[in-house]
VOBA-1610 file (N, C-alpha, C; in pm, whole numbers, padded with zeros to 5 digits, always signed):
BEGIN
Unk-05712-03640-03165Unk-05690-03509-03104Unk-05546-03494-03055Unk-05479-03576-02975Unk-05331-03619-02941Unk-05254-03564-03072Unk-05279-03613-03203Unk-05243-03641-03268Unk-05219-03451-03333Unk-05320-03400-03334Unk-05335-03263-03400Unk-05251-03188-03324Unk-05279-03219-03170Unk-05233-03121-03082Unk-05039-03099-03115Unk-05022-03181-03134Unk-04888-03244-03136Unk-04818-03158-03260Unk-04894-03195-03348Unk-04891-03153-03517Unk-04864-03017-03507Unk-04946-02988-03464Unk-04986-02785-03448Unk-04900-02783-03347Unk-04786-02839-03220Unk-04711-02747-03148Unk-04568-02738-03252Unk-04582-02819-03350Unk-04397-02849-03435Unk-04487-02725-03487Unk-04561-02717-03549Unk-04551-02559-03660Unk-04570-02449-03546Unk-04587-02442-03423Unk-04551-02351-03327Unk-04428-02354-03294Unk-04361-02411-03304Unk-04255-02442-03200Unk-04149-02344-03336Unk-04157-02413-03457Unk-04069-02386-03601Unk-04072-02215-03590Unk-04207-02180-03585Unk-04231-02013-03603Unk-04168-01964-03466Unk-04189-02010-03373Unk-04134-01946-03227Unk-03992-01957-03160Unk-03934-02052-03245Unk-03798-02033-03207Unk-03701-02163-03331Unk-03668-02024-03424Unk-03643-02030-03548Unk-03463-02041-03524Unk-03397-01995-03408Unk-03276-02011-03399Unk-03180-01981-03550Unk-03187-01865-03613Unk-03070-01856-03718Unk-03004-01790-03678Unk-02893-01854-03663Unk-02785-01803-03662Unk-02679-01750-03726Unk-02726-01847-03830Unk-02549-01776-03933Unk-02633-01733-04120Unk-02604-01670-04204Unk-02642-01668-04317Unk-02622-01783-04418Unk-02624-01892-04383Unk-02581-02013-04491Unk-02727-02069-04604Unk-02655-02105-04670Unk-02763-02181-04794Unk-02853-02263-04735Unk-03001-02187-04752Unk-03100-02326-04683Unk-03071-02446-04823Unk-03026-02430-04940Unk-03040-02517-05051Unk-02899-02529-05077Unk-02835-02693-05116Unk-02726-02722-05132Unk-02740-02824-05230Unk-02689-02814-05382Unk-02737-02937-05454Unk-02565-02990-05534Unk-02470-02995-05472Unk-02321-02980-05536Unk-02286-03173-05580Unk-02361-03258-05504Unk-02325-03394-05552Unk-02446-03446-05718Unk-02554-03336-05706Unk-02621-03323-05845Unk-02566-03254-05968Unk-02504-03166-05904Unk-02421-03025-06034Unk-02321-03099-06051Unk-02229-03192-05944Unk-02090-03221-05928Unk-02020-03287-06079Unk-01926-03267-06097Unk-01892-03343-06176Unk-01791-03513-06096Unk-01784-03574-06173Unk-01772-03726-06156Unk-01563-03742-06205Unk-01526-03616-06263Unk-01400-03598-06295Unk-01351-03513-06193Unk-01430-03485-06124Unk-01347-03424-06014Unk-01441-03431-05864Unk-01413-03540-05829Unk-01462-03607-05660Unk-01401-03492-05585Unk-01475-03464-05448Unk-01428-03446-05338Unk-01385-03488-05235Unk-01289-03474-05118Unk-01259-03489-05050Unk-01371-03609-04974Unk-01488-03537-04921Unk-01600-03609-04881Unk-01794-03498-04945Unk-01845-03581-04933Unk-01973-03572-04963Unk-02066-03616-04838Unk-02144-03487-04803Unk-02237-03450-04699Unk-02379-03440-04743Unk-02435-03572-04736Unk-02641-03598-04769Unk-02675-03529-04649Unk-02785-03409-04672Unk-02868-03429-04530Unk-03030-03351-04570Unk-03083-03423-04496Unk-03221-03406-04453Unk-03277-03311-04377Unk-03380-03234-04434Unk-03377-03069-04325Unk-03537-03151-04228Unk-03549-03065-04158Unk-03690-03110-04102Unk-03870-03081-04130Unk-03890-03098-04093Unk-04052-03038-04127Unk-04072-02917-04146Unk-04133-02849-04250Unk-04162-02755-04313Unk-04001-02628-04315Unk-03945-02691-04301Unk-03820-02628-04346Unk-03783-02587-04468Unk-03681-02488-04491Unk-03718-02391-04626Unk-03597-02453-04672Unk-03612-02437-04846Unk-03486-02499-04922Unk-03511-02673-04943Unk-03331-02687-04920Unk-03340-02848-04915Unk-03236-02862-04774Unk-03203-02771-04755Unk-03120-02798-04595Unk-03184-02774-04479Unk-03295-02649-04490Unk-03372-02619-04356Unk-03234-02479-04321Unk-03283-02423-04208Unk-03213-02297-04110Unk-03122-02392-04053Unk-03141-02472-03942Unk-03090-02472-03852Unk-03122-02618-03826Unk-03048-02770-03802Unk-02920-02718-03776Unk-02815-02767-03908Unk-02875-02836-04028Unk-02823-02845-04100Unk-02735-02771-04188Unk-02739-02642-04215Unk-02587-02564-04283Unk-02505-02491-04165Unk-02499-02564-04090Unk-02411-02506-03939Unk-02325-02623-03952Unk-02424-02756-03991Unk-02285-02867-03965Unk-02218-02891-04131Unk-02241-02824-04230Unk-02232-02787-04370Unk-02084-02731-04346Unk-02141-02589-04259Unk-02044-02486-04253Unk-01893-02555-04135Unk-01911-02618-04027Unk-01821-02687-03964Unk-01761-02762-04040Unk-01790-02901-04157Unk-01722-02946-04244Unk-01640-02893-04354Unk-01736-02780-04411Unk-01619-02696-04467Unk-01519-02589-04441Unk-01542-02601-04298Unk-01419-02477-04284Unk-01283-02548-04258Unk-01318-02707-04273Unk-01248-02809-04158Unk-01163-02856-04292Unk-01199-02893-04395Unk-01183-02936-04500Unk-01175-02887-04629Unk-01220-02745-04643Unk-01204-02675-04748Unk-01372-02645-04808Unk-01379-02578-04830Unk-01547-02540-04898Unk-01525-02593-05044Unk-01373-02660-05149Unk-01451-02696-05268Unk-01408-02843-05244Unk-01375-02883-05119Unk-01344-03025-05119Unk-01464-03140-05004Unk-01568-03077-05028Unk-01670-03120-04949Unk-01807-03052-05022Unk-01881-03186-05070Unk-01995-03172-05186Unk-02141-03158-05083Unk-02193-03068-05010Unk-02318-03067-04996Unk-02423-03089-05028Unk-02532-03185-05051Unk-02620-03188-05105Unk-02756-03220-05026Unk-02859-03118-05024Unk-03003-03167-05005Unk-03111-03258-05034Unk-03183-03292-04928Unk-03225-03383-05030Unk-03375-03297-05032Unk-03400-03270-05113Unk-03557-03214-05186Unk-03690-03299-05300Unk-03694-03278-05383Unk-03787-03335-05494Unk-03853-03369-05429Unk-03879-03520-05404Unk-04029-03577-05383Unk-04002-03570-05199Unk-03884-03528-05122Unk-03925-03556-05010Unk-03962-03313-04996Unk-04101-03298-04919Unk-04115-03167-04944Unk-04108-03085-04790Unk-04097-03223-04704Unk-04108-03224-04526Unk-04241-03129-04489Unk-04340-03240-04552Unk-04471-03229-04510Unk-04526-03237-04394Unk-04607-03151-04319Unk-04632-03190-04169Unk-04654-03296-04133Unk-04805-03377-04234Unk-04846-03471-04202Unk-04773-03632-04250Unk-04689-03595-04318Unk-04565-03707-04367Unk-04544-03791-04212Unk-04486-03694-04116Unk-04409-03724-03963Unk-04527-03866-03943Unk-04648-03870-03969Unk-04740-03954-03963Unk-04757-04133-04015Unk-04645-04051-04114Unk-04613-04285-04198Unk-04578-04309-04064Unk-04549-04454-04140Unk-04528-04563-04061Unk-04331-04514-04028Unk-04309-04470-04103Unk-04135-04482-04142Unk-04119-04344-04103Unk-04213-04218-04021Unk-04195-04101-04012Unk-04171-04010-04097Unk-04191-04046-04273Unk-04158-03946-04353Unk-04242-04027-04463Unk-04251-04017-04557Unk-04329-04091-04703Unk-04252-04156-04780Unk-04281-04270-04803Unk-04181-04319-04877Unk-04178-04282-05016Unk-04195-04201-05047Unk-04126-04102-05144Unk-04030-04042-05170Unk-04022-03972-05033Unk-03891-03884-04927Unk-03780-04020-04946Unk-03839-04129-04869Unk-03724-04231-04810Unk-03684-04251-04956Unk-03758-04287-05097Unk-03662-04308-05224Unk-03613-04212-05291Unk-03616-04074-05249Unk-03540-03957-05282Unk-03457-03965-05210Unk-03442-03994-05098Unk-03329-04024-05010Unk-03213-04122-05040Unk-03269-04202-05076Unk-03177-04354-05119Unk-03150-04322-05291Unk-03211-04232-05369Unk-03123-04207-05486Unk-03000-04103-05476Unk-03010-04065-05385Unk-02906-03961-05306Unk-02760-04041-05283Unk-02781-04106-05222Unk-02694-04185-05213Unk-02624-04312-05281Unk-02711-04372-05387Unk-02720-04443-05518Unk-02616-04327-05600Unk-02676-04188-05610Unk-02613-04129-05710Unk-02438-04093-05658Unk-02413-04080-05530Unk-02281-04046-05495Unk-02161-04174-05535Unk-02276-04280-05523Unk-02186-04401-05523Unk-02180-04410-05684Unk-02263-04377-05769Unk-02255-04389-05922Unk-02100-04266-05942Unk-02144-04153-05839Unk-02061-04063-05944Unk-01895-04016-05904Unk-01889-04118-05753Unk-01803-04083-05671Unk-01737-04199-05612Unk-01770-04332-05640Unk-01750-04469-05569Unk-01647-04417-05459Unk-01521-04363-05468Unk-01406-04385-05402Unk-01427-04237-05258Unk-01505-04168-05267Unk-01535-04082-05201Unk-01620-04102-05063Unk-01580-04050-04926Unk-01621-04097-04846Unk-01800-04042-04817Unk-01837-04116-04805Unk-02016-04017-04796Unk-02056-03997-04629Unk-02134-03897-04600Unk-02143-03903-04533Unk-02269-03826-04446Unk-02393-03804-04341Unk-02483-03788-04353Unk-02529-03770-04258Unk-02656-03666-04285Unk-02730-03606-04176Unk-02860-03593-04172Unk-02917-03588-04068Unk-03073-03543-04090Unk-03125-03508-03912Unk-03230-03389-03959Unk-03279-03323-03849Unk-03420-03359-03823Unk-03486-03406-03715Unk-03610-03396-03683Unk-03705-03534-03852Unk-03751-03481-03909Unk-03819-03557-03989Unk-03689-03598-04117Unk-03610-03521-04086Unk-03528-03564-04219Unk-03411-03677-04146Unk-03445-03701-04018Unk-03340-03782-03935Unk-03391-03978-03981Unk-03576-03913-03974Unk-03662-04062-03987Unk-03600-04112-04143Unk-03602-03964-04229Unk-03544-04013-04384Unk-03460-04064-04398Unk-03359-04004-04327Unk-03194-04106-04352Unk-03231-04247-04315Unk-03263-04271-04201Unk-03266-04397-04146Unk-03389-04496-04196Unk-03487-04447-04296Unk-03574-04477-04382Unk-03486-04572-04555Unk-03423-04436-04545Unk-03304-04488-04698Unk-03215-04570-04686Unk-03127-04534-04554Unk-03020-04611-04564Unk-03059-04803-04588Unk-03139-04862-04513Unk-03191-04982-04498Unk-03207-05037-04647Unk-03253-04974-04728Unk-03335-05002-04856Unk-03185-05029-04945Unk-03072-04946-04908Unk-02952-04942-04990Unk-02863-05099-05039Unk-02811-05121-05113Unk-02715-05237-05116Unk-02605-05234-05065Unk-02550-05329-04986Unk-02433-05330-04930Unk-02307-05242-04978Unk-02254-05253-05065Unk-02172-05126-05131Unk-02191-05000-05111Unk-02296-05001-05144Unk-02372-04833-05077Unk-02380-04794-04992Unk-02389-04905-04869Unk-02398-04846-04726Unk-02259-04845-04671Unk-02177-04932-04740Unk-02001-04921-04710Unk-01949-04813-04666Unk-01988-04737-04802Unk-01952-04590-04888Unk-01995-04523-04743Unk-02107-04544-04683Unk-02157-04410-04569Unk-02111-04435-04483Unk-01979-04331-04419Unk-01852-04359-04360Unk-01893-04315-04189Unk-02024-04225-04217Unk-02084-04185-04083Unk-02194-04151-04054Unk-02284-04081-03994Unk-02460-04022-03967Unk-02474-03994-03867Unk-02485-03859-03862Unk-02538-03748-03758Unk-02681-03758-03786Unk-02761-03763-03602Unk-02915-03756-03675Unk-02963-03664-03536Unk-03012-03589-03613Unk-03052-03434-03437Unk-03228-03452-03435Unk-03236-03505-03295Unk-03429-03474-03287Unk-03458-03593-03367Unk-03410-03725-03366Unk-03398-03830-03426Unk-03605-03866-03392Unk-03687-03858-03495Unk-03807-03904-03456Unk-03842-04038-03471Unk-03707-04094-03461Unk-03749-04231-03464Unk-03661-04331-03414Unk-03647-04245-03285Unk-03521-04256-03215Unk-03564-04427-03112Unk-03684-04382-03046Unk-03745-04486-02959Unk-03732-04633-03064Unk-03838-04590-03193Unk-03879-04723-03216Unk-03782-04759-03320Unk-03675-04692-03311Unk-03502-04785-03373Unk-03440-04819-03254Unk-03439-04816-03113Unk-03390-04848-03061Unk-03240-04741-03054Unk-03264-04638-03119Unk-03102-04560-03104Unk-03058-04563-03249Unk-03116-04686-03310Unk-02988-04723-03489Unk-03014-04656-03573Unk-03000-04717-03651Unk-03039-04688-03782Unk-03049-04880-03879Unk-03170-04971-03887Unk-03169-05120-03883Unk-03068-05101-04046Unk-02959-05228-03986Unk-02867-05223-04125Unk-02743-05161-04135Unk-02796-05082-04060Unk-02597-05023-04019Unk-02519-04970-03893Unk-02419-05027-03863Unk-02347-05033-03785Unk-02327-04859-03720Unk-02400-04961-03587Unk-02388-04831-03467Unk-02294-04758-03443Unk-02153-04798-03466Unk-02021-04744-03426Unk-02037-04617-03530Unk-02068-04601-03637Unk-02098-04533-03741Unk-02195-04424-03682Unk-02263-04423-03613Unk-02384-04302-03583Unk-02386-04275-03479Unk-02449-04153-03491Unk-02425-04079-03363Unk-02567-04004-03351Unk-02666-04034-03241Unk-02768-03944-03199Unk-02761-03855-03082Unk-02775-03717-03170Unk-02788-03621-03036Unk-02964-03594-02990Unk-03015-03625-02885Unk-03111-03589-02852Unk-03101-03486-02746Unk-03174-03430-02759Unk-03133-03291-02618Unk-03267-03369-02486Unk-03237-03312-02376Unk-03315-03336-02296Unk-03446-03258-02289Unk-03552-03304-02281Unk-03675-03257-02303Unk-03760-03238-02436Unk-03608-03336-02536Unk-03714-03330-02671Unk-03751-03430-02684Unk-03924-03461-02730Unk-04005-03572-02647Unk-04014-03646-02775Unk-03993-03551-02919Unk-03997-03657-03018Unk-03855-03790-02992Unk-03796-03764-02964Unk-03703-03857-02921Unk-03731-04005-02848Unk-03834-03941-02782Unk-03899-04082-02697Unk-04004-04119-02727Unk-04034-04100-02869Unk-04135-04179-02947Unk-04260-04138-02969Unk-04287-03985-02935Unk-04409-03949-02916Unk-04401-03798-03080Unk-04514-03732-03096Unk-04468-03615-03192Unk-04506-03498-03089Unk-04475-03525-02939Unk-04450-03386-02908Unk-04380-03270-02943Unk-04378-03190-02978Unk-04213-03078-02988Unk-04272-02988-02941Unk-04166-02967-02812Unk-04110-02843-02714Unk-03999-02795-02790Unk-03975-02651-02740Unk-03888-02547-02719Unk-03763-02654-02738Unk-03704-02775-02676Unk-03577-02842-02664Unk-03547-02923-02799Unk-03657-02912-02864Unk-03635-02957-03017Unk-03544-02917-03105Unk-03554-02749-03121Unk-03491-02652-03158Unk-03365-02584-03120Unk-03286-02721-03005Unk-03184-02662-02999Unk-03045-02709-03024Unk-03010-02795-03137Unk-02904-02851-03181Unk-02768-02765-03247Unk-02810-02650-03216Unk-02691-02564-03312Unk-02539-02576-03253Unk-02514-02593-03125Unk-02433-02641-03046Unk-02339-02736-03114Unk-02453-02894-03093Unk-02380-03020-03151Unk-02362-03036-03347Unk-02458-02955-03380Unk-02397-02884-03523Unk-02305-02830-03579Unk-02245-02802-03486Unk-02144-02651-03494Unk-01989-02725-03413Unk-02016-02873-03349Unk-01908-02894-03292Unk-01872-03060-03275Unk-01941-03099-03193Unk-01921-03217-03181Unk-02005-03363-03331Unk-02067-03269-03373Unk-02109-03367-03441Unk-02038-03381-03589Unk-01999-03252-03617Unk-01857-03237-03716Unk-01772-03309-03670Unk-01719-03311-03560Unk-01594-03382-03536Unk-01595-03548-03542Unk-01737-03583-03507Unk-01799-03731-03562Unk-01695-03759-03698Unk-01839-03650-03739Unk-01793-03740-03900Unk-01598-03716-04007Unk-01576-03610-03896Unk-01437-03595-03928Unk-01384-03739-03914Unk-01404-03807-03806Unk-01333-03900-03756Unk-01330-04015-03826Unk-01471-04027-03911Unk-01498-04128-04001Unk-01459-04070-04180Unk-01428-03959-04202Unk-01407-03945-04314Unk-01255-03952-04311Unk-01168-03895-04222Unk-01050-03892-04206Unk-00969-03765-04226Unk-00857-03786-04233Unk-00773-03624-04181Unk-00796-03525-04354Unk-00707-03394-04317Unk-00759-03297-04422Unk-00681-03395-04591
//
């Protein structure tokens, strides 16, 4: 019952405070279309959250899309979603790993493929709410080279924040950055979601760009 109640307040919470703000692409697929003769600057993986539309979600993922490219140029920064087999199923939040490991190896070919098509390009990565458990699901599974390549990781509403201890197991903390807001309870290990879930557009839009600026490097 815990368990439902919980379930049913994230699809309340999603419909009741939807926070869009800006008109950006819920779908971003530019490191799949990309060509391999012409790298970008940097390359941005991210993970939208539960039942989120596209492969980016509303909010807060093409806010920190849109901060990287205004920072860096919109054709020198490759966006890409991650979609196919991960579909940010309600009851997914439920694995063991907070997402299906389906998601987590759509996730980790994501990043397999940047390093196939981009080796010298800095990568770099995000995920919101259930797509936060994905990153930190994939990254682990990756080979050392691969995780080199991921120069940084923004993770908002991190649901798997408690039982990582803050990390992400496998890669270096100095590298990541979790914003949890106060009063969002998935954070502390539970699948509550309140109203404070839904409010990352802030650290989307500012400080968490400037993260990964710092790790990808100047224009």
């Amino acid at each position: 019952m815990k368990f439902a109640v919980s379930l049913a307040s994230l699809v309340a919470v999603t419909s009741a405070f939807p926070l869009i703000t800006r008109d950006s692409a819920t779908t971003r697929t530019e490191l799949e279309a990309g060509s391999a003769s012409a790298c970008p600057k940097a390359i941005l993986i991210y993970a939208r959250g539960t039942i989120q539309a596209g492969n980016m979600g509303d909010q807060p993922g093409p806010i920190l899309a849109d901060a990287l490219e205004a920072y860096y140029g919109a054709t020198n920064v490759w966006v890409q979603g991650v979609g196919g087999a991960y579909t940010a199923g309600l009851l997914d939040n439920l694995a063991s790993k907070g997402t299906s490991s389906a998601a987590i190896a759509e996730g980790a070919r994501l990043f397999k493929l940047a390093n196939t098509k981009c080796p010298k390009t800095p990568v770099v990565a995000g995920g919101y709410s259930q797509g936060a458990a994905l990153i930190a699901g994939a990254i682990p599974t990756l080979s050392t080279t691969v995780i080199n390549q991921i120069k940084g990781v923004v993770l908002f509403g991190y649901t798997r924040n408690k039982q990582n201890n803050g990390g992400i197991p496998s890669y270096p903390q100095s590298n990541l950055a979790v914003y949890c807001a106060d009063g969002d309870l998935v954070c502390d290990g539970t699948l509550i979601v309140l109203p404070a879930h839904s409010t990352y557009e802030d650290e989307a839009a500012d400080e968490a760009p400037k993260f990964l600026q710092s790790k990808i490097g100047p224009k």
